[in-house]
C-alpha positions in Angstrom: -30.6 41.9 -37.1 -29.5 45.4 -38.4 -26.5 45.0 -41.1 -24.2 47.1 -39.0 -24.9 44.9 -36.1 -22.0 42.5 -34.9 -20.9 40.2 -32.2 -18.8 41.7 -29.5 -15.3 42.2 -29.5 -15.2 39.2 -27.2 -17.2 36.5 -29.4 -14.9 37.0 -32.4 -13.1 34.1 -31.3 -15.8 31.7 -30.4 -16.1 28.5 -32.1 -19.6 27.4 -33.9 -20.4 24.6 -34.2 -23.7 25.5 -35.3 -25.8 28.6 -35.1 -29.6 28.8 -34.3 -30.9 32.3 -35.0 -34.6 33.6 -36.0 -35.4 33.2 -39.7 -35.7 36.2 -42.2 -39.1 36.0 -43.4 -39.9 37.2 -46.9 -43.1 39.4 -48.6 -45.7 42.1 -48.3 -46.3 42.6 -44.5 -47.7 45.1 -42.3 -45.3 47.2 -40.5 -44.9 45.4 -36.6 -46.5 48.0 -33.7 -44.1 46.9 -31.2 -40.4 45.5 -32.2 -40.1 41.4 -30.8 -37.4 41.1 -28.3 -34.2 39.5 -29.8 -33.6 36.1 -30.0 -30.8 35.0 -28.1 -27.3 33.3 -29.7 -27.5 29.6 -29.0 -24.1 28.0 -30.1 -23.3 24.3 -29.8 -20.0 24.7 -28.7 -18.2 27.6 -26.6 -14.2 29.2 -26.1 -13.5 32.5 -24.6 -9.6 33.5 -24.3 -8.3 36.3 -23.8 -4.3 37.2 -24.1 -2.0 39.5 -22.9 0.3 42.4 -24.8 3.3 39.0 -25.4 0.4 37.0 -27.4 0.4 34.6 -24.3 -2.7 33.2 -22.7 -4.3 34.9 -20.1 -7.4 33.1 -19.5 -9.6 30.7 -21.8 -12.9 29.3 -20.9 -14.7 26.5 -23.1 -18.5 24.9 -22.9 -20.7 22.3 -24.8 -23.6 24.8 -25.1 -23.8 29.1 -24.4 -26.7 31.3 -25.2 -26.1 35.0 -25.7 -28.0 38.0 -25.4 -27.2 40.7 -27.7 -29.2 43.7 -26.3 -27.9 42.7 -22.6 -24.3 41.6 -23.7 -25.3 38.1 -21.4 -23.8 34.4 -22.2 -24.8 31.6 -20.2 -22.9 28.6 -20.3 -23.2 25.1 -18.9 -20.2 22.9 -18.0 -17.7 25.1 -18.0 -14.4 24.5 -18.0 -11.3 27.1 -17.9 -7.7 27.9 -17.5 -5.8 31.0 -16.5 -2.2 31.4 -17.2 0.8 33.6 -15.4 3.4 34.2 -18.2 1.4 32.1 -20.3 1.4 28.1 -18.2 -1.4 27.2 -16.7 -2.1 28.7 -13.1 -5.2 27.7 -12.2 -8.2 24.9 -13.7 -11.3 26.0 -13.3 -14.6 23.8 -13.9 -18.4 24.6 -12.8 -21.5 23.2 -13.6 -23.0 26.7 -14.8 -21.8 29.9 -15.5 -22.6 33.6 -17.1 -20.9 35.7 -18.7 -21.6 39.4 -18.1 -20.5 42.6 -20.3 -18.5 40.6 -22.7 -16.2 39.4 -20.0 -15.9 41.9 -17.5 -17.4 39.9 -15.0 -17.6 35.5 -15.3 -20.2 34.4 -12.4 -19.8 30.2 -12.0 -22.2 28.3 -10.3 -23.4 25.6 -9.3 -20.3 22.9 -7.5 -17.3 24.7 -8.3 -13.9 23.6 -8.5 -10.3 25.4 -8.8 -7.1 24.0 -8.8 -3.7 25.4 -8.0 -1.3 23.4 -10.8 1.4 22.4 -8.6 3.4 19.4 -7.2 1.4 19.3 -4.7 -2.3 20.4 -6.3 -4.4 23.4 -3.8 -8.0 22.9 -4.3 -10.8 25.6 -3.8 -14.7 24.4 -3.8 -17.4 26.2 -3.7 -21.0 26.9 -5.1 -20.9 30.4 -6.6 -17.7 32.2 -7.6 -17.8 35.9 -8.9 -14.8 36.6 -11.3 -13.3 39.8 -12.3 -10.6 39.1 -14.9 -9.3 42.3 -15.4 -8.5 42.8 -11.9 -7.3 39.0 -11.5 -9.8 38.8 -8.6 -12.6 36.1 -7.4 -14.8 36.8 -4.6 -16.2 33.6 -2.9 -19.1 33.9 -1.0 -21.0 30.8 -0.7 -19.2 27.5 0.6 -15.6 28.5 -0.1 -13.4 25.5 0.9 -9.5 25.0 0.3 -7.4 22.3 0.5 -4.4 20.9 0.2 -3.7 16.7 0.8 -5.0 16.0 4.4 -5.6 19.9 5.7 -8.3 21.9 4.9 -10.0 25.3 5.4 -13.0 26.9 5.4 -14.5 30.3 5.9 -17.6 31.9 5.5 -16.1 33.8 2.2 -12.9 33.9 0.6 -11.4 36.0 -1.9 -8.3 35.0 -4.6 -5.7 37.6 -5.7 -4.7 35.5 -9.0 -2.1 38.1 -9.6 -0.1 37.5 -5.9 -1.3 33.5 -6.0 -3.3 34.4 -2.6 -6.5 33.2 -0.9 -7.8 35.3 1.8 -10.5 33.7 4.3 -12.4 35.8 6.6 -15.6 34.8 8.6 -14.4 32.2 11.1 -12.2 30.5 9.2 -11.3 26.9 10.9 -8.3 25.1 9.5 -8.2 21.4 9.9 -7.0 18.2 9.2 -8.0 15.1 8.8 -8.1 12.1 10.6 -8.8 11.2 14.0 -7.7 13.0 17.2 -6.1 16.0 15.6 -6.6 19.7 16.3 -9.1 21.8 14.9 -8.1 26.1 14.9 -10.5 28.5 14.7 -8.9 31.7 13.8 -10.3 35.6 12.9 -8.6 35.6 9.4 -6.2 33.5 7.0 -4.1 34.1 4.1 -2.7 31.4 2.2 0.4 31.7 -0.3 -1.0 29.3 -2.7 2.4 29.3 -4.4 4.6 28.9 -1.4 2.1 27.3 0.9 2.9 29.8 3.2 0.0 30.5 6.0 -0.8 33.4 8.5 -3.4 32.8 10.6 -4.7 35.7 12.7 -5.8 35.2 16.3 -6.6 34.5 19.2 -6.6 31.1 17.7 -8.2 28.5 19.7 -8.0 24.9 19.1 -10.2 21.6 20.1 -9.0 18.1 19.4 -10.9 15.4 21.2 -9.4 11.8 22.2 -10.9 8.7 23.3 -11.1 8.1 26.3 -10.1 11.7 27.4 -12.6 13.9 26.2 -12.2 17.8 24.7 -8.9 19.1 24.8 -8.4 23.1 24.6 -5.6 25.1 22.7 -5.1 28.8 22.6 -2.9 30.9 21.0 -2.2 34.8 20.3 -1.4 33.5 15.9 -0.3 31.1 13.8 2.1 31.0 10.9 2.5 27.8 8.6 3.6 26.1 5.2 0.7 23.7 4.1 3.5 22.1 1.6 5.6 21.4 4.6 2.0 20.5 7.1 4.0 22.7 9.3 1.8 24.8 12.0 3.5 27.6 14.2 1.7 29.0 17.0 3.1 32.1 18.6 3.4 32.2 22.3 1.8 31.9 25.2 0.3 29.1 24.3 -1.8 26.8 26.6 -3.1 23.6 26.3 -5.9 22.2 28.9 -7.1 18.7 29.1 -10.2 18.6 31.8 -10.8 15.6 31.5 -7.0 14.4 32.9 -6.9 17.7 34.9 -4.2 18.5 33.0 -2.3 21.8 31.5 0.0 22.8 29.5 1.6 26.7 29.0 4.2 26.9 26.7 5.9 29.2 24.8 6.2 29.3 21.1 4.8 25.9 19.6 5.9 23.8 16.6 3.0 21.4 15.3 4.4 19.2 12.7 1.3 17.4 11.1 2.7 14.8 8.8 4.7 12.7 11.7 2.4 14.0 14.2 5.0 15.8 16.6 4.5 18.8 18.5 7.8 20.8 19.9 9.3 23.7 21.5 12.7 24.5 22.6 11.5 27.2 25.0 10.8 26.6 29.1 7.5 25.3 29.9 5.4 23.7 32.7 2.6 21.3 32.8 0.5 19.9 35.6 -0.9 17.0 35.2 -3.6 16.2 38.4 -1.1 16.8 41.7 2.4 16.6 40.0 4.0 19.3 38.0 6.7 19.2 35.7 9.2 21.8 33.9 11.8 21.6 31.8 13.7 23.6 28.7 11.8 22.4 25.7 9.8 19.4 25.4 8.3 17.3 22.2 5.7 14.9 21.6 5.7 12.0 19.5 2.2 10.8 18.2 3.4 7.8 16.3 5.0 6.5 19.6 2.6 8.3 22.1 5.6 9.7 24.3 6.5 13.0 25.5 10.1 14.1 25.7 11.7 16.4 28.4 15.9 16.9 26.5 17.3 19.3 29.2 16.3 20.2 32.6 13.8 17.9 33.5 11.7 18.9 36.8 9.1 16.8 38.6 7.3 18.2 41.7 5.1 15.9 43.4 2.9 15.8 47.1 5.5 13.4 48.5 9.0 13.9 46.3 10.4 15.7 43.9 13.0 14.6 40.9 15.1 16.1 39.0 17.2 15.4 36.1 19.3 15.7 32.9 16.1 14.5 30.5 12.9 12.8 31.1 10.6 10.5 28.8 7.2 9.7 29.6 5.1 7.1 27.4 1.3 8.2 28.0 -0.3 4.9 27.2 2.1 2.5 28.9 2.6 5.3 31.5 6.3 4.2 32.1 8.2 7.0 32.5 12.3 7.1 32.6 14.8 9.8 34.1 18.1 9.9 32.9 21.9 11.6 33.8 22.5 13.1 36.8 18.7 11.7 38.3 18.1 13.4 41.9 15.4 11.9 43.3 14.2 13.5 47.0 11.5 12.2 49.1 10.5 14.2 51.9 9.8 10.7 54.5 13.1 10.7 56.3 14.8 13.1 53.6 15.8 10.2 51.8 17.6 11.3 48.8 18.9 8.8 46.3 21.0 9.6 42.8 21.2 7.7 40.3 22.1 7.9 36.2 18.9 6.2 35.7 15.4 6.0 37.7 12.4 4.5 36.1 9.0 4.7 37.1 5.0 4.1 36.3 2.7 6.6 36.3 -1.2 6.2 38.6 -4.4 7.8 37.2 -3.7 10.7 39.8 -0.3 11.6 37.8 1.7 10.7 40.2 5.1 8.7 39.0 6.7 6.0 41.7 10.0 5.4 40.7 11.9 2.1 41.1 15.6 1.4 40.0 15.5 -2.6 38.8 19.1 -3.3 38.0 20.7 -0.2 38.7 22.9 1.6 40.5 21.9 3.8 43.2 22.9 5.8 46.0 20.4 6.6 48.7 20.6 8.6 52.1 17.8 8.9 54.9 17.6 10.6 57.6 16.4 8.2 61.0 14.7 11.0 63.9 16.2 10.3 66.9 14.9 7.9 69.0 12.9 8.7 72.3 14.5 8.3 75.9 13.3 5.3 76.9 14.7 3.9 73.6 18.3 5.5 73.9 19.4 3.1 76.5 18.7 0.0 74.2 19.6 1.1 70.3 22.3 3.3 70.0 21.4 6.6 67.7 21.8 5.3 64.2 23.3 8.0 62.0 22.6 8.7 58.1 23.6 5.9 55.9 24.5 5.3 52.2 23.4 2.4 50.0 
């Protein structure tokens, strides 16, 4: 080693622990032909940090065991572990099984099961298996198994890229945002950006969505885009959205959609209509509860079916009891004798077909029919027998 020869600006502040270098040899030698490569640096113990103009942390990154390479300004590092700061408290943890360190910290390449974490009430985790970071331009380019998370929803992407300066992770290559658990929606979208911050989410469409049930098979969504807040497990889809259920010949087109993960509801307050087999139903807004498996009809509830129709104030239908209930101002029409009966309460039970016959146990009801007239040869015994009320 020259004497004007000295560790990079960078390595200044590197703790040794101990040093392993080639040894000076001493005496009368012949002059080498051809110069040895250099030997690289091994130190026992590791810390890069860097800080910015205020003497706060930027970033700091610490390992067991580096090697570096003078003449190609290279440290590798195993079991790395790092922080980076915003105004000087912690951001982000870092930690990889392997990691190098090119150009005296222009460019920190980890490897190996990767894992960063968004410090936060609510901690944002990023996985991978090879992580390219630029810390000058507060950038990390993901290419290989990028994976984010945050308590039960997830999303992943064929690469990813983080903006540590805006607190943003962009996904692009078929990113699918999930959740966990059983019978809930998978989305396939074009592109993603999540807040990390904020939690805030915008998905880019057309999104479409799969969610399969037991006993019911695949379910389809489909949607123009999506906005979100992971902290909130709030999913917005942007109208029209459909919804198709084959399997219960079933479908749903909406308008805008609320999906709100964490008690399992999904809403709108917008006009809709649904068909599920040969009855049809409308109404201004619906909801569905997961927890208690029924749907909600609040205003304008509209039922169309082969043999009657019903309409009324607001409409619940439970879809694994099938009972469903009408109430205020329930019309009821059924087109044998135009019979028409009104009630403030009609209850009913649902077939496989999707058809709903309703009965009224204990209440109140008015009816009217409609009796054709009798023929001529009936006239002379029965007098005709007009429309009646119960």
């Amino acid at each position: 080693m020259r004497p004007h020869q000295r560790l990079p600006q960078f390595l200044l502040a590197v703790c040794l622990a101990g040093l392993a270098m080639p040894t000076l040899l001493a005496g009368c030698q012949a002059p080498a032909t051809k110069e040895e490569p250099a030997q690289p640096f091994v130190f026992r113990s590791l810390n890069l940090r860097q800080k910015d103009p205020s003497d706060r942390p930027l970033w700091e990154i610490s390992s067991p065991e580096a090697r570096y390479d003078l003449s190609r300004r290279v440290a590798q590092a195993r079991d790395l572990r790092g922080t980076i700061y915003a105004k000087g408290k912690p951001l982000y943890t870092i930690t990889a099984s392997s990691g190098t360190v090119i150009n005296d910290g222009e460019v920190v390449q980890l490897e190996g099961p990767t894992r960063l974490v968004r410090v936060g009430p609510k901690p944002l985790v990023v996985t991978a298996t090879r992580v390219r970071w630029y810390p000058r331009q507060e950038r990390m380019e993901i290419d290989r198994s990028p994976r984010a998370s945050q308590g039960d929803l997830r999303l992943t992407a064929r690469r990813a890229r983080i903006w540590i300066q805006q607190d943003k992770l962009e996904l692009r290559g078929q990113p699918l945002l999930e959740r966990s658990g059983e019978g809930t929606w998978t989305l396939a979208l074009t592109a993603a950006d999540w807040f990390l911050g904020t939690g805030e989410l915008v998905g880019r469409g057309p999104v479409r969505g799969e969610r399969r049930l037991t006993g019911s098979g695949l379910q389809t969504l489909t949607s123009p885009a999506l906005t979100g807040n992971s902290l909130r497990q709030v999913i917005d889809l942007q109208a029209p959205v459909q919804v198709l259920d084959p399997g219960r010949k079933a479908r749903l087109d909406a308008s805008a959609t609320r999906l709100e993960l964490a008690v399992e509801r999904i809403s709108s307050p917008h006009p809709f209509r649904a068909q599920l087999d040969q009855s049809r139903l409308s109404g201004q807004g619906f909801e569905a509860l997961g927890g208690s498996q029924t749907l909600v009809i609040p205003q304008a509830c509209r039922l169309q079916q082969p043999t009657d129709s019903l309409v009324a104030n607001r409409c619940t239908w439970n879809w694994q009891t099938n009972q469903v209930t009408a109430q205020g101002s329930v019309e009821l029409r059924r087109s044998a004798f135009q019979q028409v009966t009104r009630a403030q309460q009609l209850q009913g039970v649902a077939t496989k077909q999707g058809q709903v016959v309703f009965s009224s146990p204990g209440s109140r009801v008015e009816s009217r029919l409609t009796v054709p007239p009798a023929r001529r040869d009936a006239r002379k015994q029965a007098p005709k027998a007009p429309p009646f009320a119960l």
